[in-house]
Residue, then its C-alpha position, 0 to 999 in steps of 0.5 A: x187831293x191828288x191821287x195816283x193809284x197803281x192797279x186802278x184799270x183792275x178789279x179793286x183798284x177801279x172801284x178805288x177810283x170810283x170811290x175817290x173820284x166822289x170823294x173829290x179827288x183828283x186821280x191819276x191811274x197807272x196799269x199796264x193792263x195785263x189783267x185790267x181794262x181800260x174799260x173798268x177806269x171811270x172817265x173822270x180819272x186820268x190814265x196812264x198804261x205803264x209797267x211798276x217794273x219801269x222805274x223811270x217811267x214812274x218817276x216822270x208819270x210822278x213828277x209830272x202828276x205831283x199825288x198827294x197820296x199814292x195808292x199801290x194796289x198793282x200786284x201780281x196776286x195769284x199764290x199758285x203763280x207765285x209758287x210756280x214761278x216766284x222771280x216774277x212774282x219778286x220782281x212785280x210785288x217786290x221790286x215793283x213796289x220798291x220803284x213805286x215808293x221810290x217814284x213817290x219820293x221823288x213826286x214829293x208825296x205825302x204818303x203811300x197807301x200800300x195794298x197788302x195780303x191778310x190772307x197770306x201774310x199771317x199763314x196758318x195763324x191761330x187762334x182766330x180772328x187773326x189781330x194785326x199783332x200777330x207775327x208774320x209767317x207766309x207759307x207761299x212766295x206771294x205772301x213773302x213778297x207781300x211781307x217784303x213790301x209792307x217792310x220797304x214801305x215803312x222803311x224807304x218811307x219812313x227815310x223819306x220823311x213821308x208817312x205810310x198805311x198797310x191794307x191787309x185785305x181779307x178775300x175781296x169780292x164783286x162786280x169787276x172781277x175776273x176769271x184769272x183771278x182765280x178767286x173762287x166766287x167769280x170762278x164758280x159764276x164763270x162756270x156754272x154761266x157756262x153750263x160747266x160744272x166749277x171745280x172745288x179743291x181740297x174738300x171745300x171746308x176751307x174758310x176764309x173771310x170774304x169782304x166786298x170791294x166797295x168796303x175795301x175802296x172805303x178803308x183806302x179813303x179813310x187812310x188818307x187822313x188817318x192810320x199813319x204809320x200802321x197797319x190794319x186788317x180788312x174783313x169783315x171779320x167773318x169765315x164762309x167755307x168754300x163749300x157753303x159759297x158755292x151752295x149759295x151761288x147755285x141758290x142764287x143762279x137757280x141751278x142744281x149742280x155736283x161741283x168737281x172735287x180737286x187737290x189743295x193747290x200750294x200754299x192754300x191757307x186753310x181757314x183765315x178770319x181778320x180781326x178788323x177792330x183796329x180798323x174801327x178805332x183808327x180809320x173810323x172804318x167798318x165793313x158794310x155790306x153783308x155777304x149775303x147782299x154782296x154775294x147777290x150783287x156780283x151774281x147779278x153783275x156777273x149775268x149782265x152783259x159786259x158792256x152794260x157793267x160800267x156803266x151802272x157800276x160807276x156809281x159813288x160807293x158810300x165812305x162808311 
């Protein structure tokens, strides 16, 4: 099938690519690079640099592509962000997802694959692990836009006679990934490789459920062909504080450090755990990768030299 992913030159997006490419796909990749690289985007994949703003321009990368499917994974993801200045964050992930969905209709797709937030969307829900039944109640701006779009999915889709599926992720980690992400593994390496000493906010007890990109490419696959018209969690079903992630890391690095203590940044949930079964009885999906091996892989991929990355990192990733 032909494939069109928005955000494929980013961190999740590319391994989405990779992932799709072994499966025999053809994939059109659509990013204006503003925190991706070309660099991340496997050879075997077309590239376009473009903006989700530009509506026009979608509609012709769409008409002349003709996907099949549509991936929407380009996002601006960051909560502090969104809290600090949350028109933009309107205009990418609301508007922007409007124009992506609207260029799909007009390419005659099947179906939108839509990349939502599990760990905004429901807030501080309880009891945990959090099922996909569980009311929606952001307490940032990001996780409203995510809210948002998950509705103008289902509803500009469900006008146009095209199907959708919804990919609430847990807290996605890896190779690929970037410092201004603001994610807490990748900001722990990028200063401790550094010889700095990494911030930990609030008092590090904050748990959230980490699950690894190469599981989260796979749950895009498997929505291909299954999950019409639903939402589902992916996780791994499991919480690690920040406090224990960072003693892991410096296990790992072989470096003994006191980490710095900062305040809770803005609309921080405090602890959030998925309940990914739905996800196992509809797609056939289930996480593979133990935090452990994950964590030991992008720790290994992050002292690498950059220009050694891609290219062992462009391997197939397994469609469990």
């Amino acid at each position: 099938m032909r494939a069109l992913v928005t955000g494929g030159a980013g961190f999740i997006g590319s391994h989405l690519v990779d992932a799709l490419l072994a499966d025999g796909h053809q994939v059109c990749v659509v990013d204006n690079l503003a925190t991706g690289s070309r660099v991340n985007v496997n050879p075997g994949a077309e590239f376009v640099e473009a903006d989700v703003r530009n509506r026009e321009e979608l509609v012709r990368i769409g008409r002349r592509f003709a996907p099949g499917v549509v991936f929407h994974l380009a996002a601006q993801t960051l909560v502090a962000r969104s809290t600090s200045d949350p028109q933009r964050d309107a205009e990418i992930n609301v508007l922007g997802t409007v124009n992506v969905v609207q260029a799909a209709i007009a390419a005659g797709s099947r179906k939108v694959v839509f990349a939502s937030s599990g760990g905004t969307v429901y807030g501080n829900a309880q009891p945990q692990p959090v099922p996909e039944t569980q009311p929606l109640n952001p307490i940032s701006p990001y996780g409203v836009s995510k809210v948002a779009g998950e509705h103008y999915v289902r509803v500009l889709c469900g006008q146009a006679g095209m199907t959708c599926t919804i990919l609430r992720y847990g807290n996605v980690y890896g190779p690929r990934d970037i410092p201004a992400s603001q994610h807490v593994i990748t900001a722990f390496l990028h200063a401790l490789l550094k010889g700095e000493r990494p911030v930990i906010e609030w008092d590090g007890e904050q748990a959230k459920d980490y699950v690894y990109v190469g599981d989260v490419a796979a749950a895009h696959v498997r929505a291909i062909d299954a999950g019409d018209g639903e939402a589902f969690n992916i996780g791994s079903g499991r919480e690690v504080s920040v406090n224990t992630i960072f003693r892991q890391v410096c296990e790992l690095l072989g470096m003994t450090i006191e980490p710095h203590r900062g305040e809770r940044r803005p609309g921080d949930v405090r602890r959030f755990t998925l309940d990914c079964r739905k996800a196992d009885q509809m797609l056939g999906w289930r996480p593979a990768t133990r935090f452990a091996e994950g964590l030991r892989r992008t720790v290994d991929d992050y002292r690498r030299p950059a220009d050694l990355r891609r290219q062992d990192e462009a391997t197939p990733i397994p469609l469990h």
